[in-house]
Structures are given as structure tokens and as C-alpha cells.
C-alpha positions as CSV (number, residue, x, y, z in Angstrom):
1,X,-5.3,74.5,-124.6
2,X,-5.0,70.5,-125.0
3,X,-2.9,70.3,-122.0
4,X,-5.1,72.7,-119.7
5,X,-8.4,70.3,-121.2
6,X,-6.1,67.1,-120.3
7,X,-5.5,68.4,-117.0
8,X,-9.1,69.3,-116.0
9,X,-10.2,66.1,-117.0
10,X,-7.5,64.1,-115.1
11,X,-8.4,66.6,-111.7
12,X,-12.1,66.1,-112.6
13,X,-11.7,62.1,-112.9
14,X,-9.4,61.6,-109.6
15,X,-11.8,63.7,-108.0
16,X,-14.8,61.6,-108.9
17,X,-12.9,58.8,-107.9
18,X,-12.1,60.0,-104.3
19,X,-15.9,60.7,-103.5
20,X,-17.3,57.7,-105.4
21,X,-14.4,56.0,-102.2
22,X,-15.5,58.2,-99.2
23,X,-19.0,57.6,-100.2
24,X,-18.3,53.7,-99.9
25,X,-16.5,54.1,-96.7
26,X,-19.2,56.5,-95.3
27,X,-21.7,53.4,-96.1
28,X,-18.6,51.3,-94.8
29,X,-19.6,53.2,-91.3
30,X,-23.1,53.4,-91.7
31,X,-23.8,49.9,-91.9
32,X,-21.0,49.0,-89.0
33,X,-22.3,51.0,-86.8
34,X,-26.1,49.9,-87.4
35,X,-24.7,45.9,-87.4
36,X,-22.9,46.2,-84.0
37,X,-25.5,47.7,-82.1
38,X,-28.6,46.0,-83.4
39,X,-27.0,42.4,-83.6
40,X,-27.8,40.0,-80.8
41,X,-24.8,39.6,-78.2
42,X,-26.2,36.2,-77.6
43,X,-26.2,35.0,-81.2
44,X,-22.6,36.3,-81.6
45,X,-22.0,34.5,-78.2
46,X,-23.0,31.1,-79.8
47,X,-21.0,31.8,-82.6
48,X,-17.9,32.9,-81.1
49,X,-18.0,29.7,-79.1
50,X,-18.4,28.0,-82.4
51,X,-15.4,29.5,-83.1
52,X,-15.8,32.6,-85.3
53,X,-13.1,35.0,-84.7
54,X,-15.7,38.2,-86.3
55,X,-18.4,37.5,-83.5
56,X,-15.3,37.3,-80.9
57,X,-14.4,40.7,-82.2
58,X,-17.2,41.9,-82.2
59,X,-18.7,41.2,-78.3
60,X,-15.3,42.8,-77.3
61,X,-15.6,46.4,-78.9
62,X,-19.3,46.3,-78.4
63,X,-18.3,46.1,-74.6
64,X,-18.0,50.0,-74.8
65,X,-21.1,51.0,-76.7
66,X,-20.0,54.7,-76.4
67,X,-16.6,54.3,-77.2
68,X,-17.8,52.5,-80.3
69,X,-19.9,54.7,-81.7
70,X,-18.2,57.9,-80.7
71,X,-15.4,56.0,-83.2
72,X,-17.7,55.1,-86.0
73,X,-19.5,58.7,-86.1
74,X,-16.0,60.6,-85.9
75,X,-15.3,58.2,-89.3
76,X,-18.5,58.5,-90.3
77,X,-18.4,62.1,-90.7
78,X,-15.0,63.2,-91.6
79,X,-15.7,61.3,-94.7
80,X,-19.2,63.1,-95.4
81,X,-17.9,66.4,-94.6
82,X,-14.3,65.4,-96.9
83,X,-16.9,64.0,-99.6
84,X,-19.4,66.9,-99.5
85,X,-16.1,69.6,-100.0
86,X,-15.1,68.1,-102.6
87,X,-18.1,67.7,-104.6
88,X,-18.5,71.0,-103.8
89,X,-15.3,72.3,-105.6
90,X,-15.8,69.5,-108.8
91,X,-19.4,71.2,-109.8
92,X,-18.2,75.0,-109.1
93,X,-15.7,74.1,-111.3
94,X,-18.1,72.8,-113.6
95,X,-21.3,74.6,-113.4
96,X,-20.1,77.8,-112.2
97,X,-21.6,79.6,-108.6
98,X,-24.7,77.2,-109.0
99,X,-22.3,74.2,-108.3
100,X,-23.0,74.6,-105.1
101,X,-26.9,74.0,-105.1
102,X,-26.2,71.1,-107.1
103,X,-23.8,69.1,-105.4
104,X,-25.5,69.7,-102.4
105,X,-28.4,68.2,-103.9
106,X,-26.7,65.6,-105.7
107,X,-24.5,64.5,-103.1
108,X,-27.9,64.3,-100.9
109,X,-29.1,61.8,-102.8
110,X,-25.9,59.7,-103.3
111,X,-25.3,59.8,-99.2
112,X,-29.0,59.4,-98.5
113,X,-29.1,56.7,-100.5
114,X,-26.0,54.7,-101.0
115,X,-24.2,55.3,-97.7
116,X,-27.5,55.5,-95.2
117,X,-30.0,53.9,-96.2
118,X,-28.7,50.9,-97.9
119,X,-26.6,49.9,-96.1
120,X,-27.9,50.4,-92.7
121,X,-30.8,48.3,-94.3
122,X,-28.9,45.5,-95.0
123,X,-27.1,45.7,-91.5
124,X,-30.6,45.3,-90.1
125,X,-31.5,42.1,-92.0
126,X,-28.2,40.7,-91.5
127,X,-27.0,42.1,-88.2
128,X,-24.7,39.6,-86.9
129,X,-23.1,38.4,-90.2
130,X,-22.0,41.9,-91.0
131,X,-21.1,42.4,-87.3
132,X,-18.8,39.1,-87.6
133,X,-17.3,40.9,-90.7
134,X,-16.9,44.6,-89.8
135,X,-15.4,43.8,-86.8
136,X,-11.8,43.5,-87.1
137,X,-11.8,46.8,-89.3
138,X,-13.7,48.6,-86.8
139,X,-11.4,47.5,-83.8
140,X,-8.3,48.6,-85.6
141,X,-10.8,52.4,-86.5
142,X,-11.5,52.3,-82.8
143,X,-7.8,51.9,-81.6
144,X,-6.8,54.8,-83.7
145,X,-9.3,57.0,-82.8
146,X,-9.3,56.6,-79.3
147,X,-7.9,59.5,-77.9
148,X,-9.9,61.7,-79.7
149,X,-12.9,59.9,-78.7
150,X,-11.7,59.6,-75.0
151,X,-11.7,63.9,-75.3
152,X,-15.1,63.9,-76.8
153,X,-16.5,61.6,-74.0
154,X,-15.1,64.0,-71.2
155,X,-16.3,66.8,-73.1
156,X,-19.6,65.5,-73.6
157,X,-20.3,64.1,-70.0
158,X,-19.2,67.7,-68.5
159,X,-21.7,69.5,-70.9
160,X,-24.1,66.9,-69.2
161,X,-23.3,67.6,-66.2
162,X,-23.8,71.1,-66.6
163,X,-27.7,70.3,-67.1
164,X,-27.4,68.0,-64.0
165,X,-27.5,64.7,-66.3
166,X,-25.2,61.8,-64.5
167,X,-24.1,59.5,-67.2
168,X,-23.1,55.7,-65.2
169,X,-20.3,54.5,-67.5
170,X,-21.0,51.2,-66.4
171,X,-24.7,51.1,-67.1
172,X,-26.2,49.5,-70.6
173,X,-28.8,51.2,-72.2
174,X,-30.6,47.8,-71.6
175,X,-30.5,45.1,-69.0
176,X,-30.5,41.8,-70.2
177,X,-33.3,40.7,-68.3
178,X,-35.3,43.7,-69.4
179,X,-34.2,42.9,-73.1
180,X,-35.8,39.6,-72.5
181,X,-39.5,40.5,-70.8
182,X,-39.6,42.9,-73.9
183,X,-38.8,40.0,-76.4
184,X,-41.0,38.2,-74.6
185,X,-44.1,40.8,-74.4
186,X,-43.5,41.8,-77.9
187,X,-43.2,38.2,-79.0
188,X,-46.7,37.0,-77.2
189,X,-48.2,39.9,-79.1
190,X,-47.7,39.1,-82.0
191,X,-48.3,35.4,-81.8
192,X,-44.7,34.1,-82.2
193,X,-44.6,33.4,-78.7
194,X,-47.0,30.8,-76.7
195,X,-48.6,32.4,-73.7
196,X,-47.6,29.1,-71.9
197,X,-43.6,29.6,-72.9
198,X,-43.7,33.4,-72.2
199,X,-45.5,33.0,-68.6
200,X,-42.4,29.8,-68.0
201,X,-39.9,31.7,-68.9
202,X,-41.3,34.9,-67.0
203,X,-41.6,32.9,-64.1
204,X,-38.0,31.4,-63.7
205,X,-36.9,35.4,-63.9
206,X,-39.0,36.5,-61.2
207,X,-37.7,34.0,-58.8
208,X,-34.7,36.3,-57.4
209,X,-37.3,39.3,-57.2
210,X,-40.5,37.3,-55.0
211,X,-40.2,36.0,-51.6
212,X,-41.8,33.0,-50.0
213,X,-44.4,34.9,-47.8
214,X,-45.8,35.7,-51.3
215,X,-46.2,32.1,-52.6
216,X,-46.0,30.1,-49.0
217,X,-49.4,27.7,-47.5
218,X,-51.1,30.2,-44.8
219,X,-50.8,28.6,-41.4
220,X,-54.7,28.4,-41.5
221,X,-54.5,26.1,-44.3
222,X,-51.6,23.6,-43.1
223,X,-52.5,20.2,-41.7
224,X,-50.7,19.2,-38.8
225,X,-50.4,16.2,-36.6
226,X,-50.7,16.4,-33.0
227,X,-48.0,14.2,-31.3
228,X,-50.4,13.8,-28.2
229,X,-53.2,11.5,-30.5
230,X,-53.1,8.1,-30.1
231,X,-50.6,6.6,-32.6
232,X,-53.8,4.4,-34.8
233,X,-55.5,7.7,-35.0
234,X,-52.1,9.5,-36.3
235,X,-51.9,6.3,-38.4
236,X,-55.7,7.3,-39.8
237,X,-54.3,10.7,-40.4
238,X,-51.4,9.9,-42.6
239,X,-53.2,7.4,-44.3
240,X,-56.4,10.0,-45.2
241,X,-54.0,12.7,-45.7
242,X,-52.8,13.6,-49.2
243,X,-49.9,15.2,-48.3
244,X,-46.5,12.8,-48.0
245,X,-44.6,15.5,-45.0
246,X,-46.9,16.4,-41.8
247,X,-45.6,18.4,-39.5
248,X,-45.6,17.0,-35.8
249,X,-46.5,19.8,-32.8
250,X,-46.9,18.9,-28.9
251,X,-49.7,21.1,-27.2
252,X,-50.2,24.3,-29.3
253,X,-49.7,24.1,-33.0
254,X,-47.0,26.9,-33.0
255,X,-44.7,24.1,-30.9
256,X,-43.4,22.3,-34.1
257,X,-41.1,19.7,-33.0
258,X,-40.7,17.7,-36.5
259,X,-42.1,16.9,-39.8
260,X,-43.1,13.5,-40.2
261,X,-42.6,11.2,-43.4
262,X,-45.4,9.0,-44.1
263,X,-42.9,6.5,-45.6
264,X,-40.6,6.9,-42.6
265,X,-43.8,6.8,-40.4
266,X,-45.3,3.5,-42.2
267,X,-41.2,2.1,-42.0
268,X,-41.7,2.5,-37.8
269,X,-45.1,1.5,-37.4
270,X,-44.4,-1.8,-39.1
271,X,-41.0,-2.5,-37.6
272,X,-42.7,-1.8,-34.2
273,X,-45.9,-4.4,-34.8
274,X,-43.4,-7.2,-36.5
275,X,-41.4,-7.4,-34.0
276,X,-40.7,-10.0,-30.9
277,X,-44.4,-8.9,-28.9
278,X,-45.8,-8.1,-32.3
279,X,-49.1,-6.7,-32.8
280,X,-51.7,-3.8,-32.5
281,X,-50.8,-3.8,-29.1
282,X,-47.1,-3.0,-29.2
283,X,-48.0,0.4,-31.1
284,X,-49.1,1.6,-27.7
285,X,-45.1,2.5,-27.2
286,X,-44.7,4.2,-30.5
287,X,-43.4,7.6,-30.0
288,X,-44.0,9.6,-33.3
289,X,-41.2,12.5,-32.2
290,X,-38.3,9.3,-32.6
291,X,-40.1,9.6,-36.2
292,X,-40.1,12.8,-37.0
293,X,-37.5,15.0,-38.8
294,X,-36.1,18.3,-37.4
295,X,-37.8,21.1,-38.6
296,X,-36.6,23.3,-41.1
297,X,-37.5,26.9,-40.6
298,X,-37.0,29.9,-43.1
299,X,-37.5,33.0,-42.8
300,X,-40.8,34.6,-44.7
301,X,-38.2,37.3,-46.2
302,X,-36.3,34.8,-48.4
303,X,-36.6,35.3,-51.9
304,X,-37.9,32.1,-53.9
305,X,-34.3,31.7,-55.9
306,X,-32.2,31.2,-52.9
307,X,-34.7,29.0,-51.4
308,X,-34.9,26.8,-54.3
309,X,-31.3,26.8,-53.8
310,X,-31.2,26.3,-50.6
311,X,-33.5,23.2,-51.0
312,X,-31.3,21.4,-53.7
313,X,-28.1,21.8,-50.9
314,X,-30.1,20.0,-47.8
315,X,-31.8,17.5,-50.1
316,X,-35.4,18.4,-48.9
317,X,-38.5,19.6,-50.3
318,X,-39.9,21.0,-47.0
319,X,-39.7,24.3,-45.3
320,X,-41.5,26.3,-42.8
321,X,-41.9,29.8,-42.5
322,X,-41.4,32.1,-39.7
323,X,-41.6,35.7,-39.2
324,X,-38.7,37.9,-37.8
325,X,-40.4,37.6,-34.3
326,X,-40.4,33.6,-34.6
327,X,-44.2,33.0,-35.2
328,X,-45.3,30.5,-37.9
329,X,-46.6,31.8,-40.5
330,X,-46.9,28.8,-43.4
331,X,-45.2,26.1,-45.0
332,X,-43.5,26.1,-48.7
333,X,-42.2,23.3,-50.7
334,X,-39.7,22.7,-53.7
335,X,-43.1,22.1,-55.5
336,X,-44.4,25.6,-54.6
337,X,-41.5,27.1,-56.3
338,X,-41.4,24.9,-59.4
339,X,-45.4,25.9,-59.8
340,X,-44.3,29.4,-60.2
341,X,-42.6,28.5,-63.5
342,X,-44.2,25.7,-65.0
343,X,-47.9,26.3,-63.3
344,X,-50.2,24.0,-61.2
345,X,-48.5,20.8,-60.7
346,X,-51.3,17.7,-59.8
347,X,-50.8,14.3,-59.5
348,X,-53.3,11.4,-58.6
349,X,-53.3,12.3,-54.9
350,X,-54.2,15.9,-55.3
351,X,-57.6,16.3,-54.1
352,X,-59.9,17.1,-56.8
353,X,-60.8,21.0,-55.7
354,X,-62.6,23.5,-58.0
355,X,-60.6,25.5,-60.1
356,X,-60.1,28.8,-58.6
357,X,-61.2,30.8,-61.6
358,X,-64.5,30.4,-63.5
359,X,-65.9,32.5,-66.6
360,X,-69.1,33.4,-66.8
361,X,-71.0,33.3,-69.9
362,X,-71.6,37.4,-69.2
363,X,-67.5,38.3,-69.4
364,X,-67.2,38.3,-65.5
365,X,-64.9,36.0,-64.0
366,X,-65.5,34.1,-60.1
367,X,-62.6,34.0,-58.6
368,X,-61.6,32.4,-54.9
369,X,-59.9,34.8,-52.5
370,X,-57.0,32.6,-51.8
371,X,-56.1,32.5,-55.2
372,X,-52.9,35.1,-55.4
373,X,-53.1,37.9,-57.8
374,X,-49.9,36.6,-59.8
375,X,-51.7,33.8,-60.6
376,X,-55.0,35.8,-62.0
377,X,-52.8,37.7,-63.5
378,X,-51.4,35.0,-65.2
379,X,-54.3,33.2,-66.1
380,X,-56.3,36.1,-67.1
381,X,-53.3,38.3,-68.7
382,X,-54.2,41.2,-66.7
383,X,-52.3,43.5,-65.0
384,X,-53.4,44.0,-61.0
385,X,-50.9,44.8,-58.8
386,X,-49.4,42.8,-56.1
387,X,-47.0,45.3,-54.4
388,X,-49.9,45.5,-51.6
389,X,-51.2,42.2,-51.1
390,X,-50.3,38.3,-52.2
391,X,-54.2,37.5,-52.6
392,X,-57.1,39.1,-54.5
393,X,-59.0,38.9,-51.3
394,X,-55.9,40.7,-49.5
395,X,-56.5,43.3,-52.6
396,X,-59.9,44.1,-52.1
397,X,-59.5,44.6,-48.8
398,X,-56.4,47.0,-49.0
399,X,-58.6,48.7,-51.3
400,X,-61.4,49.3,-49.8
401,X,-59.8,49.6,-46.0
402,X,-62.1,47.6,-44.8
403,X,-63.8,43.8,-44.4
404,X,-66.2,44.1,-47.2
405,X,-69.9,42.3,-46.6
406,X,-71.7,39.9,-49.2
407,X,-72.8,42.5,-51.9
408,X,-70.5,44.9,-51.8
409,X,-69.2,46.4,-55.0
410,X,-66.0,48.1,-55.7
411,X,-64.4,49.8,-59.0
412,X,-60.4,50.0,-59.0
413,X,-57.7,49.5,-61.3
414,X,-59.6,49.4,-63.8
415,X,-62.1,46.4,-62.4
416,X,-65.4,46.1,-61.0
417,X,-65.1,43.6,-57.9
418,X,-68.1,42.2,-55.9
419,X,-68.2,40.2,-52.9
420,X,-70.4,37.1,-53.0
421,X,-68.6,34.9,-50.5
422,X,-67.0,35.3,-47.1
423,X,-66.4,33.4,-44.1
424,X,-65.5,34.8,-41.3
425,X,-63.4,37.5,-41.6
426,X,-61.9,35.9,-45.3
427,X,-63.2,37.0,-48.5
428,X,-63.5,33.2,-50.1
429,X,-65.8,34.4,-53.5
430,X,-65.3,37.3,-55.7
431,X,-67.0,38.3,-58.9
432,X,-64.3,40.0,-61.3
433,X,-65.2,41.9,-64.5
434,X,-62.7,44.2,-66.5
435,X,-64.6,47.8,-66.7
């Protein structure tokens, strides 16, 4: 009777022993697998360059999310399952057919508690620490479990397939740059990130997704010089002008033949009154095209990153834009482009214009037609599209399909927009108020 006690308590002790160990390697999983997918691949980044062999680890296995966790949840529950059996046999033992009701609710609690919630917690506050840690383990769980995983994978994507869901093994559940306008939203919202950072930061992404024609001068709004004026009144014009490059046409403005420097254009003028015959007289024979510069044509399809790009190669800050049939359509500089991602840029030359965007005391805003819905939209934080037009007056009028008169009133996307300036055929003043 001694013995058979001694032995029951021995079985009963080594049994408590092995769940007390699957429970801490069922947490052991729990937490892993909540550390490696919610830690930061660009914090372990910085530390594995740092050095830290973890964080190395840990960006390579975390390279194949679904091989990863398809190798931490095969861990994750043969130890539950081998846990749950055998606390299932220790309190029959012990209590008899109701053993079962209570180590399923006992070992509820204990998994619930100590290997879910716990540590997936601390995972959460600590993600990339205990993703630096885990690592090595988990690469050595994922080796070995590979080929089971690799089965499950096949197994899995051909049930999907079956319900005509195409699984890209390539694709991440989240694009970086999509990971960082959520950041960023989520951020501004909550007042831990600047409006003026957030719409920076926003800006320098959206370069590789905008084109010129969307930020480019109209060719309405360009000034030009004509190479046919007497060179004192070009002279007058460079001088007046607040622009430093003017392009140069002959006869119609759609014959560019250069773009003139006013410092290269002062440099000539000068040389040509100092020299031998000196004098007013002598800039009778200046010729502005020797002046100018080639012209640098791009076109209107070019997206803002490659342009940017493209001016940092040539060394110019200068472009104009063309359509696919040849025809001049504006001008865009190196300063255009820069303005999409750090805003208006002014210096002491600038001339001192109205701000495009007024608030009235009444909520409604008045707005200039040129002024292009990005930059409402930035100023304003709303959300009108621009997939139709570059303007708000370009807006209005896709809207409505038609050249709206001085008065008019139209409600869409969610706005109430009224017409109280036009010239011409161009909207130039529009009252805006949020419905």
C-alpha cells in the first residue's frame, strides 16, 4: 500500500512538472509569435546594424511571415493539446469522471492566463527586445518544422483556391509605404505628429505617384520675352521681372528658342557696352538668342520623382512642358517640386500676392481657382479629390459640366461651392464651406 501511495505521488509530481513545462513553452510561443510580428522591422534594422545578432535573426525568419507562424502555431499547439491530455488524465486520476470538467477549467485559466495573455502582453510592450531574444530559438523551431509547415502551406493555399482566393506568396500583408501614411494619419490624430511634419513627409512619398502636368505653371501664366523687342526694353523686362530664367520665343510664343539668365543676360549686356565702341549705342547689335540657353522640354506625363532627378543630373532648375503632340503646355522648376514637400517657398523677390485661401468669420472659406486641390486639401485637411482635375476651379467645372456664372451654387463631396469670381472662361473666386 506504501509503495502503490509512493508511486502515485511520484506519477502525480512528474506529471505536474511536465505541464507546469509545456505551459511555459506554450507562453514561450505565444509571446514569440506576438514579438516577431508586431516589432518594427525598421527598429530591428537599426539595431542589427548596431550590431545585435537577435534583431539580425530576427528580420531574416520574419522574411516569411507565413512560414513563421505556421512554425510557431504547430509549437504552439502541440504543447496545449500535450498539456491539456495530460491534465486531463492527472485530475481523473484524482477526482474521478469529474476530472475532466475540472482540468478543462483549470487548465483554461492557467493557458488563458500564463501562456496567452501574459506573455503576448509583454511581447507587445517590449516587441523588439523579445524579438532580438526569441530569435535564434525560433529559427532553429522553424528549421525543424519546415516540412511540415511547407505541407500545411500547399494544403492551405489549395483549400483557397478551391473558394477562388489567390494567395501572392510574395505580397506583405502591408506595404511599407502604406505602413507609414497609416503611422502618419494615426499619429496626426492623436497629436503626436505635427500637421506640418506629417504633410512633409506625405509629400516626399507622393512624388513617384504625381506628374508635372499636375503641379507645372499654365502657359497662360508664364512670362516670356520676345527676342524681336528692342534689347533696352528686354533689358526693362528682366530687370522688372521677378523671375531669374525667361524663356526667349521668336514670333509666336509656342517658338521657344532659349531660356534666358538674367545673370548671363546682365554678363552680355555689360561686356557689349564696355567694350572698344562702348555705350548705349553698341547694344543695338545685341542678339539675345547668343544669350540664351537651349531649352529643356519634358514631357507633361513625367512623374515629379524622376524629374527631380532628372534636374539634379543636368544641373538646372528649369523645365518646360509639352504635351505628346509637342504643344506647350507650362513650365516647372526644381522649386515647384521642393514646394510639394516642404510648402510655399518665398523669398524677397516674390511678389507680394494674396494668399489663395481666406476664412471667413461664418466657417466658409474663399478660395482662388488656380489654387490646386492638393494644396486645399493640405491646407484645409480635407479630403476632395484630384483624380479629375489639378485645380478647384477645374473641379467645379468637371462637376458641374459646365462654365458656371457668378452666383452659381453647387453641393458635391460633401461641400457647398459658389462662384463669385470669373474671368473669362476661368473660375478665379470661389466660396467653399464643408456641408
Amino acid at each position: 500500500m506504501d509503495t502503490s501511495s509512493t508511486a502515485l505521488d511520484a506519477a502525480f509530481w512528474i506529471t505536474g512538472g511536465a505541464i507546469l513545462l509545456l505551459l511555459v513553452l506554450s507562453a514561450f510561443f505565444s509571446g514569440s509569435e506576438t514579438a516577431l510580428t508586431a516589432a518594427s522591422r525598421g527598429k530591428l534594422r537599426t539595431q542589427a546594424d548596431r550590431g545585435s545578432r537577435g534583431a539580425a535573426r530576427a528580420l531574416e525568419i520574419t522574411e516569411d511571415n507565413e512560414r513563421l507562424i505556421g512554425s510557431v502555431l504547430l509549437g504552439n499547439n502541440m504543447v496545449n493539446i500535450l498539456a491539456t491530455s495530460l491534465a486531463t488524465a492527472l485530475f481523473t486520476r484524482a477526482f474521478g469522471e469529474t476530472g475532466v470538467a475540472v482540468a478543462t477549467l483549470v487548465m483554461t485559466v492557467l493557458v488563458l492566463v500564463f501562456a496567452e495573455v501574459l506573455p503576448k502582453t509583454y511581447a507587445i510592450i517590449n516587441s523588439e527586445k523579445a524579438a532580438a531574444a526569441v530569435a535564434p530559438v525560433i529559427g532553429v523551431v522553424v528549421a525543424i518544422f519546415a516540412p511540415v509547415v511547407t505541407a500545411v502551406r500547399f494544403l492551405v493555399r489549395g483549400v483557397l483556391r478551391v473558394f477562388g482566393v489567390k494567395v501572392d506568396p510574395d505580397s506583405h500583408i502591408l506595404a511599407v509605404r502604406e505602413e507609414i501614411v497609416g503611422a502618419l494619419q494615426l499619429g496626426h490624430s492623436e497629436g503626436v505628429v505635427q500637421k506640418e511634419d506629417r504633410d512633409r513627409i506625405l509629400g516626399a512619398l507622393d512624388l513617384g505617384d504625381r506628374t508635372v502636368e499636375e503641379i507645372m505653371l499654365h502657359r497662360s501664366g508664364i512670362e516670356m520675352v520676345d527676342a524681336g523687342n528692342a534689347p533696352e526694353n528686354i533689358l526693362q523686362q528682366c530687370l522688372n521681372s521677378p523671375h531669374t530664367r525667361l524663356p526667349v520665343f521668336r514670333d509666336e510664343p509656342e517658338n521657344i528658342i532659349g531660356v534666358v539668365h538674367a545673370k548671363d543676360l546682365l554678363r552680355a549686356m555689360y561686356k557689349q557696352i564696355s567694350g572698344g565702341d562702348g555705350g548705349a549705342r553698341s547694344l543695338k547689335r545685341f542678339n539675345i538668342a547668343d544669350v540664351a540657353m537651349p531649352p529643356y522640354f519634358v514631357p507633361e506625363t513625367t512623374t515629379l520623382d524622376d524629374q527631380m532627378r532628372q534636374f539634379l543630373r543636368m544641373r538646372t532648375h528649369f523645365a518646360l512642358v509639352v504635351d505628346e503632340y509637342g504643344s506647350l503646355q507650362g513650365l516647372i522648376t526644381l522649386e515647384d517640386i521642393l514646394e510639394e514637400i516642404v510648402g510655399e517657398i518665398t523669398d524677397e523677390f516674390d511678389p507680394d500676392a494674396e494668399h489663395p485661401i481666406k476664412r471667413g468669420e461664418d466657417g466658409q472659406y474663399f478660395v482662388d481657382g488656380a489654387i490646386t486641390i492638393r494644396d486645399l486639401n493640405r491646407a484645409t485637411d480635407w479630403n476632395l479629390p484630384d483624380d479629375e482635375a489639378n485645380t478647384i476651379a477645374g473641379l467645379v467645372i468637371h462637376e458641374a459640366q459646365m462654365i458656371p456664372v457668378i452666383g452659381q451654387v453647387f453641393s458635391f463631396h460633401g461641400f457647398r461651392f459658389e462662384v463669385i469670381a470669373r474671368d473669362g472662361n476661368r473660375i478665379t473666386g470661389l466660396k467653399i464651406r464643408p456641408l
